[in-house]
C-alpha positions in Angstrom: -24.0 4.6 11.3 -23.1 2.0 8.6 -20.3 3.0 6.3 -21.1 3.0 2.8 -18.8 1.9 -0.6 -18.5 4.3 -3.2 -19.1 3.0 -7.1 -15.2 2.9 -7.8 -14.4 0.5 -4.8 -12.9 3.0 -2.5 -14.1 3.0 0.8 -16.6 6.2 2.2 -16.7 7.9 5.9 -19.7 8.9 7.1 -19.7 11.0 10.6 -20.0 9.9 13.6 -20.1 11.8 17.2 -17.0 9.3 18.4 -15.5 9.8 15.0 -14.9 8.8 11.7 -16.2 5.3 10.7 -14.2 3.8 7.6 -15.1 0.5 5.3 -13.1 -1.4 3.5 -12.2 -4.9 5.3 -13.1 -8.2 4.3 -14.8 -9.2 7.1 -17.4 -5.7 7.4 -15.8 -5.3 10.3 -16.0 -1.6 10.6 -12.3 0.8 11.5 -13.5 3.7 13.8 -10.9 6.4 13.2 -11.5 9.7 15.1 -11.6 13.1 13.2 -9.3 14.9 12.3 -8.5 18.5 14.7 -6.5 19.8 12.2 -6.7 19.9 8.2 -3.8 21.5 6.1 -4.4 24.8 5.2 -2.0 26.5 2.6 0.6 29.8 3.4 2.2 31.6 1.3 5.1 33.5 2.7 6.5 37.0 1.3 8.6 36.7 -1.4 12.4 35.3 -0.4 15.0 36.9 -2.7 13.7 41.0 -2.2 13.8 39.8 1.9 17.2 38.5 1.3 18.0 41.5 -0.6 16.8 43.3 2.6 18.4 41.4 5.0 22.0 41.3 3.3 21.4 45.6 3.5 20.6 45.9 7.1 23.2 43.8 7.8 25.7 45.6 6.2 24.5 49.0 7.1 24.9 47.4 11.1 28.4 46.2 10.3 28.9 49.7 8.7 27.3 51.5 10.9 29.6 50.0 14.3 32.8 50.5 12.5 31.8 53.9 12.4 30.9 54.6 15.4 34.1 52.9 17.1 36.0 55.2 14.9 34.4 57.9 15.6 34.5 57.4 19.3 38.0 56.4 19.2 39.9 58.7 22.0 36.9 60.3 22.5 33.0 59.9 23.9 31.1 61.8 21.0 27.5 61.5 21.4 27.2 60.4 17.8 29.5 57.5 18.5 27.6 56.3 21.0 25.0 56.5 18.9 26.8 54.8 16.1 27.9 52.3 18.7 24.0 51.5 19.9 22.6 51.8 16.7 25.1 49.3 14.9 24.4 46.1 16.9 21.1 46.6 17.2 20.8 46.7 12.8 23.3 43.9 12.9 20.5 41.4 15.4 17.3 43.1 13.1 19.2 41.7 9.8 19.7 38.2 11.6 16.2 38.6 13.0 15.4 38.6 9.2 17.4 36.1 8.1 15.8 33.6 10.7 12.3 34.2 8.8 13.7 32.8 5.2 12.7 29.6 4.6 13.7 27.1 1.7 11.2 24.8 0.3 12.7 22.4 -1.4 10.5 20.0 -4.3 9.4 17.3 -2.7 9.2 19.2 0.6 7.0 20.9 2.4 6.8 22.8 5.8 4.8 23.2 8.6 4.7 26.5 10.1 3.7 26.5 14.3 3.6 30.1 15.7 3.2 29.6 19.9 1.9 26.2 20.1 -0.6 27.1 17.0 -0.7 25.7 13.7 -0.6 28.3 11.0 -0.4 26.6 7.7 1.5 24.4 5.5 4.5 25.9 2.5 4.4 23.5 -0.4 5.4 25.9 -3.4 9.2 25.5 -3.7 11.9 28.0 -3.7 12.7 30.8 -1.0 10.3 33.1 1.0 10.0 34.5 4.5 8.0 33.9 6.5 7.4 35.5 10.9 10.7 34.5 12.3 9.2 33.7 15.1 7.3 30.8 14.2 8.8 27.1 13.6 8.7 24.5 10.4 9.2 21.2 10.4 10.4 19.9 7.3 7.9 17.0 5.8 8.6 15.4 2.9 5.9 14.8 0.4 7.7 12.2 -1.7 6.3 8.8 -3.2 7.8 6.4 -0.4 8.0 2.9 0.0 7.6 0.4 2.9 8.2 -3.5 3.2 6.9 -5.0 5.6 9.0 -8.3 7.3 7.7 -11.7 6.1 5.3 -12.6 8.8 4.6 -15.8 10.0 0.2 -16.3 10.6 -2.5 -18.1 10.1 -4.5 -18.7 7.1 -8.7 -18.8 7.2 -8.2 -22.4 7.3 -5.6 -22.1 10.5 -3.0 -23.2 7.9 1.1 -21.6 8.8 1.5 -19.4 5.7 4.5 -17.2 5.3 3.2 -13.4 3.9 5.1 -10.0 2.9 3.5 -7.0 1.3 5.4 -3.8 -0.2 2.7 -0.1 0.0 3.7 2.4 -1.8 2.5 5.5 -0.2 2.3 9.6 0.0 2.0 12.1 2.7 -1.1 14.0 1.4 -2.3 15.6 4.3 1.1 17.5 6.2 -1.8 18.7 9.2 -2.3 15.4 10.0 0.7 14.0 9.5 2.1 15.9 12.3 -0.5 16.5 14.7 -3.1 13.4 14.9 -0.2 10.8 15.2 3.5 10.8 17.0 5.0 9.5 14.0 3.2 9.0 11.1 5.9 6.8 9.2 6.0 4.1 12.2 2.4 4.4 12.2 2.1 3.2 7.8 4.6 0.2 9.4 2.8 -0.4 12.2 -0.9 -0.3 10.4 0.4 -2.1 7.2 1.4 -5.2 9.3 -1.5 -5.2 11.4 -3.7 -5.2 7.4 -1.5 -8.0 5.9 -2.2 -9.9 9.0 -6.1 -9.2 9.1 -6.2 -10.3 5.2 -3.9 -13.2 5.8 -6.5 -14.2 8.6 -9.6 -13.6 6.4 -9.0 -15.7 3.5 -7.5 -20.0 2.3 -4.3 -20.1 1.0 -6.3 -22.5 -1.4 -10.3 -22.1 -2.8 -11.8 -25.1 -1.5 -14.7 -24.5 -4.1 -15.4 -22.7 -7.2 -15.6 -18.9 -7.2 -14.3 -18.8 -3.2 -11.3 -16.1 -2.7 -8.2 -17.5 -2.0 -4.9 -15.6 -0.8 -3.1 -18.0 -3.8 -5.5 -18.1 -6.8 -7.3 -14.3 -6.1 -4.4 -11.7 -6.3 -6.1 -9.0 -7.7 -8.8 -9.3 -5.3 -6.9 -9.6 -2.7 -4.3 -6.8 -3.4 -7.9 -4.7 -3.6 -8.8 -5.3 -0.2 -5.4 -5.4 1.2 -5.1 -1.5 -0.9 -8.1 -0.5 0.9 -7.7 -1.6 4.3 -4.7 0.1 4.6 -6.0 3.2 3.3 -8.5 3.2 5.7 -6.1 2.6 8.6 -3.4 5.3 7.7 -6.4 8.3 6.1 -6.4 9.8 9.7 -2.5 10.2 9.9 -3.2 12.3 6.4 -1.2 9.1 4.4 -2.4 8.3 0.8 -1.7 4.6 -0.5 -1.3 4.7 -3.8 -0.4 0.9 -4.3 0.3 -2.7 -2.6 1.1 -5.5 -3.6 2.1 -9.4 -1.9 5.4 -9.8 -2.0 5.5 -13.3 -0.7 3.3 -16.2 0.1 3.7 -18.9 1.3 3.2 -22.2 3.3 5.0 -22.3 6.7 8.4 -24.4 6.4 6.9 -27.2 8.9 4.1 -27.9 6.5 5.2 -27.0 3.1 5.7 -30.5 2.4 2.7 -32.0 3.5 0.7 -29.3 1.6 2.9 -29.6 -1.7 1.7 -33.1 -1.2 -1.6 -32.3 -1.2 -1.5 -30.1 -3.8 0.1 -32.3 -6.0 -2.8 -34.9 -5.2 -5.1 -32.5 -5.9 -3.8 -31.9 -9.6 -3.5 -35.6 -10.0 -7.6 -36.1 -9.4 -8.0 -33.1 -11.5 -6.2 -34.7 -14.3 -7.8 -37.7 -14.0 -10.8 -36.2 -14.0 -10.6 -34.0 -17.0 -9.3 -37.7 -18.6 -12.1 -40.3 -17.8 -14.4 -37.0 -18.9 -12.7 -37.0 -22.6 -12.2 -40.8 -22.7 -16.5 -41.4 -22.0 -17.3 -39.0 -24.6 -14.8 -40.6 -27.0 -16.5 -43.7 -26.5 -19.8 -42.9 -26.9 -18.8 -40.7 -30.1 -17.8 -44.0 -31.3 -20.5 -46.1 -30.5 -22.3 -43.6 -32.1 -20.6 -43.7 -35.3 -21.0 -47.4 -35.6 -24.2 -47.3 -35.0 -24.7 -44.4 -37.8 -22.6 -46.1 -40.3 -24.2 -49.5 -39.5 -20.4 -50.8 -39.5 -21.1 -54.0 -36.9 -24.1 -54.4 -34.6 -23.1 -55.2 -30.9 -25.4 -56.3 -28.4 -25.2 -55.1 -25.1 -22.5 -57.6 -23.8 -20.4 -56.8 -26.4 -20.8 -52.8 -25.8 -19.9 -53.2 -22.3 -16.5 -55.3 -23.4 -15.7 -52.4 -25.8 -16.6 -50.0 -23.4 -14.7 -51.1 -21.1 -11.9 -52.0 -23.4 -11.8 -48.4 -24.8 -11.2 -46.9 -21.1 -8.8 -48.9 -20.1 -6.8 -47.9 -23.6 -7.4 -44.6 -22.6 -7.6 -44.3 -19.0 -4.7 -45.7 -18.8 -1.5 -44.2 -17.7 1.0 -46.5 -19.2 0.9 -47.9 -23.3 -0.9 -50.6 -24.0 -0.5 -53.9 -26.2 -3.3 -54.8 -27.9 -4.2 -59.0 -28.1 -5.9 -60.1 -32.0 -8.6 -62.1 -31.8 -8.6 -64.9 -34.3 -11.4 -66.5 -33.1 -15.0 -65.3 -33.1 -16.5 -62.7 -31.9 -17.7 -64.1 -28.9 -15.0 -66.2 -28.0 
């Protein structure tokens, strides 16, 4: 099943039996992702300051409640200071039984609660609460991160050495699949953010060739779209959203720099020249125009091609230029 573009640019999934099947590269090629087993879900645990509260009670009442009894066993084997005895310890382990079960949250932070092997939901409001002591969180944070990737030595479209470095800015939106559909989800935005700056740096000139063609150089906001997208579509299954990227640095290679600066530069000399033998013909046939409006002098056709020709020269010409008076006549 072909993927499909939405109207804004981003990329669509459609389903697929093998998985999820992503668009978004230059090339059409196609990222099959699989689907996602687990989605976050929200929990909300019981509230953390009365559980504190509760805990800090039974706690006390245990410590209370052993001094007692070895008091009141002291010298003697009472049957309530045995019980005293029993009773204390086992109030002392509830209250830290309790006391396992609060959780902070800080902003920024989130936590994913596992009971036996089984995902049970995701805390994102911030502050205390308690939650089944039983159960474990892992700490994820959902802050706007950064990551740099190393300047990277490939090949352009052309097979051209190019030096490239991108920066993604990115957010764990997803904690579910953060930290169940991949081993580490930050190695895998580093991992999958080199592999796209290497697919766009493969996909596109350093140079357009020809009017309107995409270039790596001359095409940045085109480019920093596709680059955006492709690494969105690489890191959606590990729950990642890329909020931004951006090229950092490009490039030629340091063994043909040179060579291409000189090619460049030869390039902006035609250009130039160009644009001036352009201005310099339509000077010159303004001004045989306006002699022949203003009936100034008549010139045959000889003589039009010696002006001509002496009018682009003047201003063709690169260097000044000394004009000769002719104090002969016309023709000689």
């Amino acid at each position: 099943m072909a993927a499909q573009h939405s109207n804004d640019g981003a990329p669509e999934r459609s389903a697929s039996p093998l998985g999820t099947l992503t668009a978004g590269t230059p090339d059409g090629l196609d990222l099959r992702m699989p689907d996602a087993k687990v989605t976050e879900r929200p929990l909300t645990g019981a509230p953390g300051l009365p559980m504190l509260a509760l805990t800090l009670l039974v706690l006390l009442a245990g410590a209370g409640l052993l001094v007692w009894g070895l008091v009141e066993d002291a010298g003697r084997s009472t049957a309530l200071g045995i019980t005293l005895v029993v009773v204390g310890p086992l109030a002392v382990l509830t209250g830290a039984l309790l006391a396992a079960g609060l959780t902070a949250v800080a902003p920024g932070q989130a936590r994913v609660v596992q009971l036996l092997g089984r995902y049970r939901g995701t805390i994102r409001q911030s502050g205390l609460s308690w939650v089944n002591p039983f159960t474990s969180r892992r700490r994820i944070s959902t802050r706007i991160r950064n990551h740099e990737t190393e300047t990277t030595k490939v090949n352009d479209a052309d097979g051209n050495p190019i030096q490239m470095a991108a920066v993604v800015v990115w957010q764990v939106e997803d904690t579910a699949k953060a930290v169940f559909e991949v081993d580490d989800f930050v190695a895998f935005v580093g991992i999958q953010t080199e592999t796209a700056v290497r697919h766009i740096a493969n996909s596109y000139p350093y140079d357009a060739h020809q009017e309107g063609q995409l270039s790596l150089r001359d095409s940045a906001d085109e480019i920093t779209r596709e680059l955006s997208a492709e690494i969105a579509s690489r890191v959606a299954s590990a729950g990642v959203r890329v909020i931004e990227s951006r090229i950092t640095r490009l490039a030629y290679a340091p063994e043909v720099a040179q060579v291409m600066l000189q090619r460049q530069q030869a390039g902006a000399v035609v250009a130039a020249r160009r644009m001036i033998v352009e201005g310099a013909v339509g000077m010159v046939e303004l001004a045989l125009d306006r002699l022949a409006e203003r009936d100034v002098v008549e010139l045959d056709e000889e003589r039009k091609a010696a002006m001509v020709s002496n009018l682009l020269v003047v201003l063709c010409g690169d260097r000044g230029t000394q004009p000769v008076v002719n104090t002969g006549s016309l023709y000689q």
